[in-house]
N, C-alpha and C positions, 0 to 999 in steps of 0.2 A: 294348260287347258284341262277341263274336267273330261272324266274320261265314261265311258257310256253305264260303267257300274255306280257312276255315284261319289267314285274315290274324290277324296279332298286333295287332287292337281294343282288350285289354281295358285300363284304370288298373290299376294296385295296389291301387286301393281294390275294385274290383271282383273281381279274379283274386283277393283274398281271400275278399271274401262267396262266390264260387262255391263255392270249395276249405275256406270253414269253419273259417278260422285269420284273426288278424289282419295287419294292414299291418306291423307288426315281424318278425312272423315270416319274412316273405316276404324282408322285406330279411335278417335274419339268415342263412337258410337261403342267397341270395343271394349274402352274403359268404363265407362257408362253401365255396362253388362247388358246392351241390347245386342252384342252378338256373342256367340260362344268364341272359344278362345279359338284359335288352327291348332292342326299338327303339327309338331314340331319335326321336321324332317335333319337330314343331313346339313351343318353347318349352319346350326341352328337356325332354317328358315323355314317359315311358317306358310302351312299349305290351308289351301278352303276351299271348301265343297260347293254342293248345289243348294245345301240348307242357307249358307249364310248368304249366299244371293238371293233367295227365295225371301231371307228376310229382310235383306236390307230393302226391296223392292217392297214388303207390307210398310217397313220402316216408312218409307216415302207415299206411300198412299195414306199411311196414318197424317205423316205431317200435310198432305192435301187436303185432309178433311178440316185443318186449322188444329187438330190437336199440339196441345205446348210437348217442350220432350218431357216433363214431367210426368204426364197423363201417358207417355207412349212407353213410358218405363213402366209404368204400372198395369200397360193392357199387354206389355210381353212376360212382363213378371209372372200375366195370368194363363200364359199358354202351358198348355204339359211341354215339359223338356226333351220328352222324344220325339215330338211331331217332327213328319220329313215331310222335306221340301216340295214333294205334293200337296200335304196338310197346311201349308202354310203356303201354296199357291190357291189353295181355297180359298183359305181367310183375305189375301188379298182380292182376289175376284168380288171376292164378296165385299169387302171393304170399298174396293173400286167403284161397284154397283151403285152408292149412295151418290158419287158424287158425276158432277158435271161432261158431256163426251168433250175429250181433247184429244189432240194429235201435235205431234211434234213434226219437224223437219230435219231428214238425214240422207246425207248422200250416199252413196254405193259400201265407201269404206267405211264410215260413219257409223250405218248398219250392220256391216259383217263384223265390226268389233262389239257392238254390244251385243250383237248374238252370238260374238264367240266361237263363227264358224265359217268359211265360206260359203254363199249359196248359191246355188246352181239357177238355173232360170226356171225348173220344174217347181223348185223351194219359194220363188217368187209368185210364181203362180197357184202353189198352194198357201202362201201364207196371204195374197193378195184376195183368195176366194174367203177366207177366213175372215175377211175385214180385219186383219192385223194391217197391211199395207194397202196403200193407197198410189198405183203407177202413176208418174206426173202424164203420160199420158193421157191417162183415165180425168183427169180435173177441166175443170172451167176452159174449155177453149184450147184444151193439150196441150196449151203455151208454157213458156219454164223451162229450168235449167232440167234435161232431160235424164240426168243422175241421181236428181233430189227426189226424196218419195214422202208421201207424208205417212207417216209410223205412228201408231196406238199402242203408248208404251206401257199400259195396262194389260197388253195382249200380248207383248211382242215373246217375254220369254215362255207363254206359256205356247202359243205358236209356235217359237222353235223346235220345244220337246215334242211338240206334236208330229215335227216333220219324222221322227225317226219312229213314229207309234205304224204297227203294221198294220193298218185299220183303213178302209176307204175313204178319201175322201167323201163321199157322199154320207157314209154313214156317221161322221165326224158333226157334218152338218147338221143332219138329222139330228143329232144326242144335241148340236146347240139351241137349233128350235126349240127342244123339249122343255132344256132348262130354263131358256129366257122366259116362255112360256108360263113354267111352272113361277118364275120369279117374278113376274108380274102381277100374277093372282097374289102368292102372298103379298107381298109388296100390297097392292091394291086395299087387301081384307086389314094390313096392320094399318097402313093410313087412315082406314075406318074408325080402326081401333082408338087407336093415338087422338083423333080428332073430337072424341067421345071426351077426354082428359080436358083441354083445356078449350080458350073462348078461341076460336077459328079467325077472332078478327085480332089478336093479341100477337103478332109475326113473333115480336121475339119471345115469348111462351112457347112457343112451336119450336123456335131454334132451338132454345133449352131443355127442351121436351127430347125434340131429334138428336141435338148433340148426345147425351145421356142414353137414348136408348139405343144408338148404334151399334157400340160394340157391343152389346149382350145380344141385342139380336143375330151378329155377324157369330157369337161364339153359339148361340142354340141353331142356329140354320146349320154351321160347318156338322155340330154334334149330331142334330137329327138324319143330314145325309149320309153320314158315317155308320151311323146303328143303323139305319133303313137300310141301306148298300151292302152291309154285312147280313142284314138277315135274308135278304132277296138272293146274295148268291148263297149260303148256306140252303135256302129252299131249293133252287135250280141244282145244286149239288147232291142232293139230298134226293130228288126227283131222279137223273142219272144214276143213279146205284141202282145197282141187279137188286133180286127182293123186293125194293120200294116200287108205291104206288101213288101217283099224285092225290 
């Protein structure tokens, strides 16, 4: 298991049950260089972190968008090599955003292996207010097998890290309103955009249009929240000092 610093814990066999792909894949994608190598620990067995989860998970929303692995080698080739697995749960969110809402079906155990953790019924309750989970109660008629829950596996691991963030519920929500919020407006102004470019009755112009300008969009949205987020706490920091005056 990964442990709360970050250490690279996890086997192969495990960084797959998390990520929902088997031990092949892991080493193929491996070879390939779409993930970094592990550490090599004692008796030479190879340990992995929160990053290569973080990315096998983009890995898989890339290949949802219909990208070939050819194009996914080349949109990770273009990532900086130190992004952590926060920076690279961006990029999937953001990646995710383009594409269609789905949900999966997972029973009790099902879930506590891909998230890697036991969860408590408070952990259900906060991942459930999240819209990560879906109680089979909560569905059509509360009929169903009463173990199986329907899961949004776009959400699910960043949900999980979230259970252990010291921060209120409420204001958790609060910061998601904001975003969705702020990502609609964009969203909205570039489909403006984009529709300026080609003839609006030509569908697959448009695809070709959207396919192509995904990821650049996905890499200047991650880069602008990044320098905006640094310069707003550097002000609020800067603001707190003795001496200084807003």
């Amino acid at each position: 298991m990964a442990t709360d610093t970050g250490d690279p814990t996890l086997t192969v066999d495990e960084l797959a049950a998390r990520a929902g792909v088997t031990v092949r894949t892991v080493r193929f994608y491996s070879t390939r260089g779409l993930l970094p190598p592990p550490e090599i620990g004692p008796r030479r067995v190879g340990h992995y972190g929160p990053d290569h989860l973080s990315r096998l998970a983009l890995i898989e929303e890339l290949q949802h968008q219909g990208l070939t692995l050819a194009a996914i080698e080349r949109y990770v080739r273009q990532l900086p090599p130190d992004l952590s697995a926060h920076d690279l749960a961006i990029h999937r969110a953001l990646v995710a955003s383009w594409l269609p809402d789905k949900a999966e079906e997972a029973t009790r155990a099902q879930l506590e292996r891909r998230a890697g953790r036991a969860l408590a019924e408070e952990d259900i309750d906060r991942l459930t207010a999240l819209n990560v989970l879906e109680r089979p109660a909560a569905r059509e008629g509360g009929s169903g097998d009463e173990d199986t829950f329907r899961v949004d596996p776009g959400l699910l691991q960043l949900g999980v890290r979230l259970l252990d963030v010291p921060i209120a519920l409420e204001t958790i929500l609060a910061a998601r309103t904001v975003l969705l919020e702020h990502a609609r407006s964009t969203a909205r102004e570039l489909t403006r955009l984009f529709q300026g470019e080609v003839d609006p009755e030509n569908i697959e112009a448009m695809k070709s249009l959207s396919a192509h300008m995904q990821p650049l969009v996905v890499q200047a949205l991650v880069t602008a929240f990044q320098r905006s987020l640094k310069q707003e706490l550097r002000a609020m920091y800067a603001a707190g000092e003795p001496g200084r005056t807003g």
